[in-house]
C-alpha positions in Angstrom: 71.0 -1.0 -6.4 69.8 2.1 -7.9 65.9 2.3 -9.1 63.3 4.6 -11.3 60.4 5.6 -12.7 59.2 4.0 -16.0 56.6 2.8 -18.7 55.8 -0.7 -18.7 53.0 -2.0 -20.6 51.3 1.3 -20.7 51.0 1.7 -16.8 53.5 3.6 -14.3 56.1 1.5 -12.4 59.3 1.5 -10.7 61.9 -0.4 -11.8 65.0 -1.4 -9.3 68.7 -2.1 -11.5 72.0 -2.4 -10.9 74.6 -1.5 -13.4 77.3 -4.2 -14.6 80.1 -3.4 -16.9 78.3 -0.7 -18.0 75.2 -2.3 -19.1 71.7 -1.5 -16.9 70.3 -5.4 -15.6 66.8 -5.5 -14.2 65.9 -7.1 -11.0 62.7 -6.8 -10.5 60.1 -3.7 -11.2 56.3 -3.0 -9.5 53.6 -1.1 -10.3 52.3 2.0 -8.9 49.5 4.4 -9.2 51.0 8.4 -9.5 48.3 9.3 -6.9 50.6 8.1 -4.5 53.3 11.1 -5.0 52.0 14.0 -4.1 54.9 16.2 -3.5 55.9 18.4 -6.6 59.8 16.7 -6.7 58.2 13.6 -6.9 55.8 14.2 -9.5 58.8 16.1 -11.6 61.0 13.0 -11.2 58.1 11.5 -12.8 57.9 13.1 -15.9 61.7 13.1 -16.4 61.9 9.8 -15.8 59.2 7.9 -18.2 60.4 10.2 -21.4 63.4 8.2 -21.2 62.7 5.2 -19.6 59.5 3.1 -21.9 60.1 -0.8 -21.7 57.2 -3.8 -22.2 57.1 -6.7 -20.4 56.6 -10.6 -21.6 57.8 -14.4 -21.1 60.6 -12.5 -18.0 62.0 -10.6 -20.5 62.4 -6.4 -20.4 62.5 -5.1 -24.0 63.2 -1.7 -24.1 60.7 0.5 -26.7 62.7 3.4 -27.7 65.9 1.4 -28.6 64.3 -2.3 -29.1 66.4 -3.8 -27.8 66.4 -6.9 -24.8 67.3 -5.7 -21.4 69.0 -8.2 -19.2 66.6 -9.2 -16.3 67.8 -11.0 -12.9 66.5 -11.8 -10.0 67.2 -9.6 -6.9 69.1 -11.9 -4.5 70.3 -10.5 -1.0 74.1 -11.8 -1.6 
């Protein structure tokens, strides 16, 4: 499971994914305020981070804002 930092309806969060066949599927995402990270890696990994990665959130689904496209989402399950 691999996670980042992203946009999602307007406010900071991290999202957790796992890749299958090539395609990114969301498990689960929370947000978080950048206060928290304080050191200057952090805050870099930040900005990198939400230029590429911009989704909105509604009705369980993750659309993705640059592309417009649906993003699969699934539960996280400890299998």
């Amino acid at each position: 499971m691999s996670w980042c930092f992203a946009i999602i309806n307007g406010k900071l969060a991290e999202i957790f994914f796992e890749r299958k066949k090539g395609k990114p599927i969301i498990n689960g995402h929370c947000y978080v305020k950048e206060s928290e990270y304080k050191t200057i890696r952090e805050r870099k990994m930040i900005q990198t981070d939400i230029k590429k990665c911009r989704f909105s959130y509604r009705n369980e689904q993750h659309r993705n804002q640059i592309t417009r496209k649906l993003v699969a989402s699934e539960p996280f399950s400890r299998q």
